[in-house]
C-alpha positions in Angstrom: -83.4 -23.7 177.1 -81.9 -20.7 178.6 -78.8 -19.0 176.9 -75.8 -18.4 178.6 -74.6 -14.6 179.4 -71.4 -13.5 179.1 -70.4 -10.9 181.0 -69.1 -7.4 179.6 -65.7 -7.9 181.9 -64.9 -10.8 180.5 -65.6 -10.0 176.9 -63.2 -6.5 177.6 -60.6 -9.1 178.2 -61.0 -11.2 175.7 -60.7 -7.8 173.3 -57.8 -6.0 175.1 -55.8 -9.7 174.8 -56.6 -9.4 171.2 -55.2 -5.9 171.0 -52.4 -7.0 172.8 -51.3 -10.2 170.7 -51.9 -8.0 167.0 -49.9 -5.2 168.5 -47.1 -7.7 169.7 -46.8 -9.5 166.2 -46.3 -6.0 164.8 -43.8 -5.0 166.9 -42.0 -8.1 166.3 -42.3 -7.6 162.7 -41.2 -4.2 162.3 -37.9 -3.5 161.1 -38.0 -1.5 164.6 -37.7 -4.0 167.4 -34.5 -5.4 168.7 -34.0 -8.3 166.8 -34.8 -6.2 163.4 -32.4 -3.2 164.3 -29.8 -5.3 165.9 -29.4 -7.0 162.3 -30.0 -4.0 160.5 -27.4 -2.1 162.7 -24.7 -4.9 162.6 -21.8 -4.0 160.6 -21.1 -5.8 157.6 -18.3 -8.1 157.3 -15.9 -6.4 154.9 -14.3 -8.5 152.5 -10.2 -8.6 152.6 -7.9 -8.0 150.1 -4.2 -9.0 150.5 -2.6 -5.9 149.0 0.4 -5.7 147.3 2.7 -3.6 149.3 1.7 -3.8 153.0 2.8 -1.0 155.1 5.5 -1.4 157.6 5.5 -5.5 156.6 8.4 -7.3 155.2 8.6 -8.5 151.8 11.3 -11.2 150.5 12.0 -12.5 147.3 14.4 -14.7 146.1 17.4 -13.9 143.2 18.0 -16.1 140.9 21.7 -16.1 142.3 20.7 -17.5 145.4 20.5 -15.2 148.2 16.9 -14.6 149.9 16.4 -10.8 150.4 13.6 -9.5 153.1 13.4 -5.6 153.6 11.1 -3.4 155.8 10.7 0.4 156.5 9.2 1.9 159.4 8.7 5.3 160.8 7.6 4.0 164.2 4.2 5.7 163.8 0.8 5.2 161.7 -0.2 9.1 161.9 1.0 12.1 161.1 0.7 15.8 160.5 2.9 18.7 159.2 5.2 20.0 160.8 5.9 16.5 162.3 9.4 15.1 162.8 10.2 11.2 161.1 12.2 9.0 161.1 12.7 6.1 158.9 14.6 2.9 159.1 15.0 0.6 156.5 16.3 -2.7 157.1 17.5 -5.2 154.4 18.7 -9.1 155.5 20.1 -12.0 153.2 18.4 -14.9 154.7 19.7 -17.1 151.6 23.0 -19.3 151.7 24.5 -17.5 148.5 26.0 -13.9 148.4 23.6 -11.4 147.3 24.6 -9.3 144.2 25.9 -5.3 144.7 22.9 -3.9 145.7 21.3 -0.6 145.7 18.6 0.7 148.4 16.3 3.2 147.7 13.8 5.1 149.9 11.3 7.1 148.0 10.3 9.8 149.8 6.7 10.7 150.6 5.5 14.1 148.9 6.0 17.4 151.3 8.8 15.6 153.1 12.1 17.9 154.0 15.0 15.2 153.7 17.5 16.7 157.1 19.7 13.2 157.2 21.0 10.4 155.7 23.4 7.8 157.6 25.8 5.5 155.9 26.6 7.8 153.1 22.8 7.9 151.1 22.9 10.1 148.4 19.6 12.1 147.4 18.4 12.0 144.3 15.0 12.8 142.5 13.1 12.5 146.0 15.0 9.6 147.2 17.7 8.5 149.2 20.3 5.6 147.3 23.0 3.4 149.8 25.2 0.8 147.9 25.0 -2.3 150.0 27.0 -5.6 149.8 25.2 -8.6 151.5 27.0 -11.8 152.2 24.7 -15.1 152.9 23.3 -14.3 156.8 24.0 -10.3 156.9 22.0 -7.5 157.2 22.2 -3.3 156.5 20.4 -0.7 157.7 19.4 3.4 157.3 18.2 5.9 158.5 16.8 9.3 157.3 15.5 12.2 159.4 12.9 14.7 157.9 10.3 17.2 158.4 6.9 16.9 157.4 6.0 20.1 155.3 2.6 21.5 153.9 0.6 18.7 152.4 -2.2 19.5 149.7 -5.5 19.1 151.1 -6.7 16.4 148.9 -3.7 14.0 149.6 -5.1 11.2 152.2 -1.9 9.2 153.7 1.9 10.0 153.7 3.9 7.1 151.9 7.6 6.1 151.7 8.5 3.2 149.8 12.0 1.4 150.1 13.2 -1.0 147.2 16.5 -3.1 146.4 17.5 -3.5 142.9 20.8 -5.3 141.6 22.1 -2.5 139.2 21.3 0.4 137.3 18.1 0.5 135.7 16.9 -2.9 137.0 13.7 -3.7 138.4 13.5 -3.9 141.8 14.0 -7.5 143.8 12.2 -6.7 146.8 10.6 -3.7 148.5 8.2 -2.4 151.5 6.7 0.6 152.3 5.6 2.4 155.1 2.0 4.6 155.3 0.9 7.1 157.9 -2.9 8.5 158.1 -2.6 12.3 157.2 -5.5 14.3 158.7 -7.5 14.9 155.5 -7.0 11.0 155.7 -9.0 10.9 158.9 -11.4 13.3 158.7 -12.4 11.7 155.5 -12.3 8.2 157.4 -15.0 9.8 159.7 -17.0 11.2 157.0 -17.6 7.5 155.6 -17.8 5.8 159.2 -20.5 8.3 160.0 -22.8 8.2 156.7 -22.2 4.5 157.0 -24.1 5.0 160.9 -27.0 7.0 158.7 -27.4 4.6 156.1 -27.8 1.5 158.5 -29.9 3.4 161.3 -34.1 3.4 160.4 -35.0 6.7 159.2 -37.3 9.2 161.3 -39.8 8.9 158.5 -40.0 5.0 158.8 -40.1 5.1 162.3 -43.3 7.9 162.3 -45.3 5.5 159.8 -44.8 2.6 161.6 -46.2 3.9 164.9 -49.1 5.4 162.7 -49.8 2.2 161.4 -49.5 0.5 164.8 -51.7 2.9 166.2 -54.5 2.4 163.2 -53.9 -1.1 163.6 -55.0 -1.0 167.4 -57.7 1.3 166.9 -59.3 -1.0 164.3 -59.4 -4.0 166.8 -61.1 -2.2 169.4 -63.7 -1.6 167.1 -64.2 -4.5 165.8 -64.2 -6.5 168.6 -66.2 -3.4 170.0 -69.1 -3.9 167.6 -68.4 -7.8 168.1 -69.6 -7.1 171.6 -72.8 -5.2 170.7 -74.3 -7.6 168.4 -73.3 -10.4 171.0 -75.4 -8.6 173.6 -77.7 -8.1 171.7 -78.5 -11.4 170.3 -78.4 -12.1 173.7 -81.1 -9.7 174.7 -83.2 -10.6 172.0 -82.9 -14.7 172.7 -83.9 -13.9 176.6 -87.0 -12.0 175.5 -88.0 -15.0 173.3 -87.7 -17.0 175.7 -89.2 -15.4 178.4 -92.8 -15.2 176.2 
């Protein structure tokens, strides 16, 4: 019976399309291809925290008289710098259906801040501004102070102002607010993080070197295999023809 030849084209086909399928299932596999970086390079979903005082936000609590006090302070901005002009505002509301207590409103002032005004007669004291406020059931007060925003250290992240409403002397506060603007320490330190958080999730140069080395000795080591494959093929070949032929 005469064996059947097969050709040296179609056996350098049959090895390149080996070549070509091991190369593809590393690519897929490494933590280089798309699908691999695209979940190593998604960001990770932070987990939320609802913190005590939120900035600019509204808080309300309820005193045991009856009345249902909100308050909220705002500058208008979320940034800042020295040498910046602010304003705050603090609005305070009785929601409830009872008269609120003699109140007093106090805005703490932020660190580096020059106090330049107060309206409705706010007294400075201790780096805060006090107004004496009666609310009736369904009223509402406000204030204002105007300031400058001085040197800041370099450490300090975020200018703060906190506003609070207390019944009397020496009692603790019923409801209070505060408002927070970015400083630029505060930002450049938010860049710092957002860009070593970019380093840590990208692949390294180093991994990236390997795994084409590897790729490569992968690739080479087929060829030869299937090279040498090839050889002994033919040559089984050869030696069944000359048996045959005698």
């Amino acid at each position: 019976m005469r064996p059947t030849y097969i050709s040296g084209r179609l056996r350098w086909n049959q090895v390149l399309t080996g070549a070509g399928l091991v190369t593809t299932l590393l690519v897929a596999a490494s933590p280089f291809s798309p699908q691999a970086a695209a979940a190593v390079l998604s960001p990770p979903v932070a987990a939320s925290a609802k913190p005590t005082v939120a900035p600019s936000a509204s808080a309300r609590a309820t005193a045991p008289a009856g009345p249902t006090l909100s308050i909220a302070v705002s500058d208008g901005t979320n940034a800042t710098k020295p040498g910046d002009l602010l304003s705050y505002t603090v609005n305070i509301r009785n929601l409830g259906s009872a008269s609120a207590p003699p109140l007093v409103v106090a805005l703490m002032l932020p660190p580096a801040f020059k106090l330049l005004s107060a309206s409705g007669g706010g007294a400075k004291a201790a780096g805060q501004v006090k107004w004496q406020v009666s609310l009736p059931a369904g009223h509402s007060g406000a204030f204002r102070v105007v300031g400058r925003v001085g040197p800041t250290p370099r450490q300090l992240l975020r200018l703060d102002a906190v506003a609070c409403a207390t019944a009397g002397k020496g009692a603790k506060p019923i409801v209070c607010a505060a408002s927070s603007n970015e400083l630029p320490a505060g930002a450049a330190a938010a860049a710092t993080a957002a860009a070593h958080a970019r380093l840590a999730a990208a692949p390294s140069a180093n991994h990236l070197i390997r795994y084409v080395l590897m790729s490569a000795a992968a690739l080479v080591l087929v060829l030869v295999v299937a090279g040498l494959a090839l050889i002994t093929r033919r040559r089984l070949i050869t030696t069944k023809r000359a048996r045959s032929s005698q």
